[in-house]
C-alpha positions, 0 to 999 in steps of 0.5 A, spaced: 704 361 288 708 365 292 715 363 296 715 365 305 707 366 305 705 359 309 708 358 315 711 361 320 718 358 323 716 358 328 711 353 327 717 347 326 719 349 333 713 348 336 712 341 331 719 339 335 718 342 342 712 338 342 716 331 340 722 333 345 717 333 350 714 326 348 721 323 348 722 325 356 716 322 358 718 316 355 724 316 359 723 311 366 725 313 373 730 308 372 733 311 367 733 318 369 737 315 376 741 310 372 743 313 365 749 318 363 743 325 363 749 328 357 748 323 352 740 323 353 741 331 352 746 329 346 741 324 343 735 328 343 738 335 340 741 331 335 735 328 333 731 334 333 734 340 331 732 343 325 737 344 321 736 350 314 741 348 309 737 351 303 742 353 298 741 356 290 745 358 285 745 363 280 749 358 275 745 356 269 739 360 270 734 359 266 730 365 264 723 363 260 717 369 257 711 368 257 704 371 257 700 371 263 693 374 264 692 380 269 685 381 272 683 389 271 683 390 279 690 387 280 692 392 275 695 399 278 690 405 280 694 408 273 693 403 268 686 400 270 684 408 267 680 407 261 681 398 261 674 395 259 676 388 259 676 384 265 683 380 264 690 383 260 695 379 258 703 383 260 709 378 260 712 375 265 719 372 266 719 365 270 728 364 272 728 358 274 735 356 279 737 350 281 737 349 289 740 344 294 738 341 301 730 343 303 726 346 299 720 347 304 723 352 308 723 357 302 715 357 304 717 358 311 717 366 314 721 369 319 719 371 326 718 378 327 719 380 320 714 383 316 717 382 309 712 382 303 711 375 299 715 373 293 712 371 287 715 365 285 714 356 287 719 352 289 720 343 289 725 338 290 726 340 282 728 348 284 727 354 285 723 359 281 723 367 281 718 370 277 717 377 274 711 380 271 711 386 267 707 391 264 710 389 257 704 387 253 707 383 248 714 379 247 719 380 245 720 386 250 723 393 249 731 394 251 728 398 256 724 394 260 729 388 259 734 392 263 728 393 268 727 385 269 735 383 269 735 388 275 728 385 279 731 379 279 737 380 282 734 385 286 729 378 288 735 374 289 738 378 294 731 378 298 731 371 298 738 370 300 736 374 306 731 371 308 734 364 308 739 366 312 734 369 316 731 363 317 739 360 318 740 364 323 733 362 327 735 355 326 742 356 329 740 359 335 733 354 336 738 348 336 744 351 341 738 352 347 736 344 346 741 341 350 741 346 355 734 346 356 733 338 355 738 337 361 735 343 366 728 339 365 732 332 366 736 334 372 730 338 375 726 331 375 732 327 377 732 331 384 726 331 385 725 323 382 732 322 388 727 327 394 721 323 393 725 316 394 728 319 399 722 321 403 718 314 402 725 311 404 723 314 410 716 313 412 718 305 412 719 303 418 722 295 416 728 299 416 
């Protein structure tokens, strides 16, 4: 499985534009004349922002080895050289960290990037960052302990970025909300006030 490798973030604003839209058809003319337009714009981006508060930790980490089997045609150009089998067994090391708010975004890509996918899961149990080596047997050697210790901490950097990328795209989702729900709502309030207006006056009753 690999982590920012599903869903674009985007995808969640489209999900919730199409909701907003949904509540302001909802609202009736005798509302849009009568009620208090700041607080329906109030009520509406709080109910709808996408708020990204997914955290890790480093504390108590959880390192685990093991053997996973590679296919020869995933294997570099340089060791498919002379490899007969199908599948070679390298380790792997799985951490795992323990994790706070949505999980989900971890498998959300940010716009306009075009970072690489990052081999690992994520549930609501954490978040797990998986290293695979061209170490074929455990226990590895001190050379390539020191190669894993510095991929992880590489990994855990990217990741970091990325769900700040994701924060801040959710940020400055969630300030164009209000504004842009009370453009709409004010734009139909007039034209709700115009169209009253004109009816009011092809009656002759009056």
């Amino acid at each position: 499985m690999y982590l920012f490798n599903n869903t674009p973030i985007q995808t969640r604003f489209d999900e919730s534009d199409k909701k907003i839209a949904s509540e302001l058809n909802k609202i009736t003319d005798n509302e849009l004349l009568n009620c208090d337009l700041q607080k329906i714009a109030d009520r509406i981006e709080q109910q709808y922002s996408i708020i990204c508060d997914t955290e890790f930790t480093t504390e108590d980490v959880e390192p685990i080895s093991y053997l996973m089997p590679i296919s020869r045609e995933a294997l570099r150009p340089e060791l498919r050289i002379g490899a007969i089998h199908e599948f070679y067994d390298f380790v792997a090391v799985d951490y795992k960290f323990k994790i706070q708010g949505d999980y989900t975004f971890f498998f959300n890509t940010p716009t306009d990037t075009h970072y690489a996918p990052i081999k690992g899961s994520a549930n609501a149990n954490g978040l797990t960052l998986t290293i695979i080596t061209e170490y074929t047997r455990i226990p590895l050697s001190d050379e390539w302990k020191e190669r894993v210790k510095e991929d992880i901490k590489f990994l855990v950097s990217e990741v970091k970025t990325r769900i700040n990328l994701l924060k801040e795209e959710c940020k400055k989702r969630n300030a164009n909300i209000k504004p842009n729900v009370l453009s709409i709502l004010e734009k139909e309030r007039q034209n709700l006030i115009e169209k009253k207006t004109h009816d009011a006056k092809l009656n002759p009753f009056k």
